[in-house]
C-alpha positions in Angstrom: 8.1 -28.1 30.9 10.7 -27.0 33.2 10.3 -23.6 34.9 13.8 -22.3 34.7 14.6 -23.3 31.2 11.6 -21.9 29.6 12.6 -18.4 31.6 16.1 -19.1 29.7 14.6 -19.4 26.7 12.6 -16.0 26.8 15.4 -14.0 28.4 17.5 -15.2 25.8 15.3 -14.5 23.1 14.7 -11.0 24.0 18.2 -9.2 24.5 19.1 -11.2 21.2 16.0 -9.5 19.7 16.6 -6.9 21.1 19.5 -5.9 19.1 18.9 -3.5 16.8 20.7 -3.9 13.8 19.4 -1.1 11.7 21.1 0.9 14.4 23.9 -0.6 14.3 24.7 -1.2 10.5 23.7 2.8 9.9 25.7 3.9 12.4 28.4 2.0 10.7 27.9 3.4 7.4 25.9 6.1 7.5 26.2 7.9 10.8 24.9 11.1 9.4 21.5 9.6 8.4 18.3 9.4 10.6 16.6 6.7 10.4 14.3 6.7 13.3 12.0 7.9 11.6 9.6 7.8 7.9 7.8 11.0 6.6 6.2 10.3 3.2 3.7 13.7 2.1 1.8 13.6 -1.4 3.2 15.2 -4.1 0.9 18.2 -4.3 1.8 18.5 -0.4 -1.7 16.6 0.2 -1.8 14.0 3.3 1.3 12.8 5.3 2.0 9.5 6.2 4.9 9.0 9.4 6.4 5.9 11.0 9.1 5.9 13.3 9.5 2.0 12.8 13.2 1.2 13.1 13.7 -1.3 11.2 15.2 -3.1 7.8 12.2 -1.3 5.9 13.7 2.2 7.3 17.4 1.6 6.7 16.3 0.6 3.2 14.2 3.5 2.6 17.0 5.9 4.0 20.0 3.9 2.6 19.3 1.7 0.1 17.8 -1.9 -0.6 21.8 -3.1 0.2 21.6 -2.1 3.2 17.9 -2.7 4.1 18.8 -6.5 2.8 21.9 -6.6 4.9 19.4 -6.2 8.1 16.7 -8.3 7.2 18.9 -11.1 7.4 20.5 -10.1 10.2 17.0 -9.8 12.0 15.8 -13.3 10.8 19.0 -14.8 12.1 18.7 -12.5 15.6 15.3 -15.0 16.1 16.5 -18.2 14.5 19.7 -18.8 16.1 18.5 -19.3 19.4 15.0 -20.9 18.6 17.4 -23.2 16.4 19.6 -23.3 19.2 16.9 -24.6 22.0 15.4 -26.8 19.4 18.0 -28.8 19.1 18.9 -28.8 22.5 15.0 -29.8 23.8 13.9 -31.2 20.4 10.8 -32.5 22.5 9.5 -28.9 24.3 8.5 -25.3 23.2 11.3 -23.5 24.4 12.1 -23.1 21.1 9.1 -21.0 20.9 9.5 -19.2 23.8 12.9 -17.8 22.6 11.6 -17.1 18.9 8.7 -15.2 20.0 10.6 -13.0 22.5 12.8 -12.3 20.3 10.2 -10.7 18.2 8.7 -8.5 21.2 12.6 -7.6 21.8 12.8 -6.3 18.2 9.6 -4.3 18.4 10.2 -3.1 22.2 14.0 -3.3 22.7 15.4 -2.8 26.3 18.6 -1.3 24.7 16.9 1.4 23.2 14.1 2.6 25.6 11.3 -0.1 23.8 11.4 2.0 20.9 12.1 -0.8 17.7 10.8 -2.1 14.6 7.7 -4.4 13.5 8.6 -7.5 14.1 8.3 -9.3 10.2 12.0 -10.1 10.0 12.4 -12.2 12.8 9.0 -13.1 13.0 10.3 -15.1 9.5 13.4 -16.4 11.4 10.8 -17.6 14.0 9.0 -19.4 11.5 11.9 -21.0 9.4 12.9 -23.1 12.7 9.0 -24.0 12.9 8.3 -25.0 9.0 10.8 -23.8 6.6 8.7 -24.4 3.7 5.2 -23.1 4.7 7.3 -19.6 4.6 8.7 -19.9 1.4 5.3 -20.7 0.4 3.2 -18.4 1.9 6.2 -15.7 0.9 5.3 -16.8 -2.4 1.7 -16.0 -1.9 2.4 -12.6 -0.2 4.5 -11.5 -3.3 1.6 -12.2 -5.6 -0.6 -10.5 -3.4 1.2 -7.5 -3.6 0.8 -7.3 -7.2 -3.1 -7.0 -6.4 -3.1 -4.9 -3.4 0.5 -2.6 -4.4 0.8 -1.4 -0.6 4.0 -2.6 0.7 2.4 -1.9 4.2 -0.5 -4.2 4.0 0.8 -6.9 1.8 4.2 -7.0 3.8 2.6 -9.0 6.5 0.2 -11.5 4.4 2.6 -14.5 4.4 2.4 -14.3 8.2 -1.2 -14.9 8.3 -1.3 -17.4 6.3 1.1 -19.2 8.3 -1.6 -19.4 10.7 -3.4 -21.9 8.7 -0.7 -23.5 7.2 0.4 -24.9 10.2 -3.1 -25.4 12.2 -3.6 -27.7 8.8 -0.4 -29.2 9.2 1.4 -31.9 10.8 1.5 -29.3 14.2 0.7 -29.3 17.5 -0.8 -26.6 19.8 2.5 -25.1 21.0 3.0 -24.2 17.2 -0.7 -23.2 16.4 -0.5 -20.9 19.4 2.7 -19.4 18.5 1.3 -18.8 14.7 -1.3 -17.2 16.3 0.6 -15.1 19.2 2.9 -13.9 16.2 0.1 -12.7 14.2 -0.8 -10.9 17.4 2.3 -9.2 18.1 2.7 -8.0 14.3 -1.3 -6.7 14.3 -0.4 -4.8 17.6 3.0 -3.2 16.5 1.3 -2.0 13.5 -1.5 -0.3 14.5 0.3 3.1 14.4 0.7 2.5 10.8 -3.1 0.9 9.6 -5.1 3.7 11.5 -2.7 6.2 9.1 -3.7 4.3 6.1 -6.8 4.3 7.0 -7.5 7.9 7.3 -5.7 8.2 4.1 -7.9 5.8 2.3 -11.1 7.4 3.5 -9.7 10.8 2.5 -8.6 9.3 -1.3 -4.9 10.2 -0.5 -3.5 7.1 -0.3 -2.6 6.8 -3.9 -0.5 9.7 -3.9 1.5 9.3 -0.7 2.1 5.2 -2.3 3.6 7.5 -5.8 5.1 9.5 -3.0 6.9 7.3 -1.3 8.6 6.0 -4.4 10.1 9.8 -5.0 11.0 9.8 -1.2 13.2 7.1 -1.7 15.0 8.2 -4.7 15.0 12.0 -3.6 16.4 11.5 0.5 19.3 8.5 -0.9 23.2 9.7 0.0 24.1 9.1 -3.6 27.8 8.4 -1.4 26.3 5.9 0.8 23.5 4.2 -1.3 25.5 2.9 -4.5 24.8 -0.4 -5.6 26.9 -3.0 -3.2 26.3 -6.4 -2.4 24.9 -8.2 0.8 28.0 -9.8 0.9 30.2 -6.8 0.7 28.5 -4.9 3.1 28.4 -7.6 5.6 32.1 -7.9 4.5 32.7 -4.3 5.8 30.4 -4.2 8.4 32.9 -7.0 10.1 36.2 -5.0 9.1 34.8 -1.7 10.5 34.1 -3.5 14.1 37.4 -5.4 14.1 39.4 -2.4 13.7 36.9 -0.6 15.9 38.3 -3.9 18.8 41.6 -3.4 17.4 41.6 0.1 18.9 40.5 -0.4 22.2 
């Protein structure tokens, strides 16, 4: 492994993940609305639940699933460009890895905005695709029936990730990719700490229920019936590209 392209590859992979596009596409159409950060309380004012993840997962909370969709991708791609990108350029090394997995730590610690980002499960997908396109459709697959059992976005939103790590230690795989499966699992579990040691408390207390009924209300209740109308992916990405053309066209 050469030294100086494996530093590429990471460097890379961070300021691209670093980008934060939940920034970015709400300050395009919704400048007005914080997203930085989540307060769900129980309807009966019992128990709180907070998350300042910024992230697809807040912009669709605060603007609408249009919006939160619009992100998601844009995330995925932020990671799979340039692992796609160094893949097919060293089709025979990791760096390809390198760049895919920095780009995660860029999303969840982002030099642009003082390390404060998301959680890493969008373009810890686009990560994946470039390694085995199909184990994540399949494990995605699994983690949506999962969810029907466990009905808590937060803990079933991560599932298809862990079970990429024995998809591809049983696969047709070598280390570099068992490791990475593994380091991404990692990153995810460390980002979202914050978030499980809420739940926790929550569960012990028996609030959890509530705040999960809670949330549902939140995001009906806190929409900008202007800004959250039903709209395409393709529309908004459509208008996301007009609004910072004529943005250049003024400069």
């Amino acid at each position: 492994m050469n030294l100086l392209i494996a530093l590429l590859a990471m460097v890379i992979g961070y300021l691209v993940g670093s980008i934060s596009f939940a920034r970015l596409v709400s300050r395009q159409f919704a400048p007005q609305q914080d997203i930085s950060k989540i307060v769900v309380e129980g309807m009966d004012g019992e128990g709180r639940f907070e998350s300042d993840s910024v992230s697809a997962t807040s912009v669709r909370l605060h603007l609408g699933p249009g919006y939160g969709c619009l992100v998601g991708i844009l995330d995925i791609l932020k990671a799979a460009i340039p692992a796609l990108v160094f893949k097919l350029w060293m089709p025979d090394a990791p760096y390809y890895l390198l760049a895919a997995g920095m780009a995660v730590v860029g999303h969840n610690w982002p030099i642009y905005y003082r390390f404060h980002g998301g959680r890493g499960i969008s373009p810890s997908m686009g990560g994946m695709l470039v390694v085995d396109w199909l184990g994540v459709v399949v494990t995605n697959i699994l983690g949506l029936v999962s969810d029907l059992v466990i009905r808590n976005p937060l803990l079933s939103s991560g599932i298809w990730l862990g079970l990429m790590v024995p998809w591809i230690w049983l696969g047709p795989h070598g280390w570099p990719e068992r490791i990475y499966s593994v380091a991404m699992v990692i990153i995810y579990s460390a980002s979202m700490l914050p978030e499980w040691r809420q739940m926790l408390h929550l569960k012990r207390k028996g609030e959890l229920d509530k705040l999960q009924l809670a949330t549902e209300v939140r995001v009906t209740s806190r929409l900008d019936r202007g800004v959250a109308q039903q709209r395409s992916v393709a529309d908004l990405l459509s208008e996301l590209i007009s609004k910072l053309r004529r943005k250049d066209s003024h400069r």
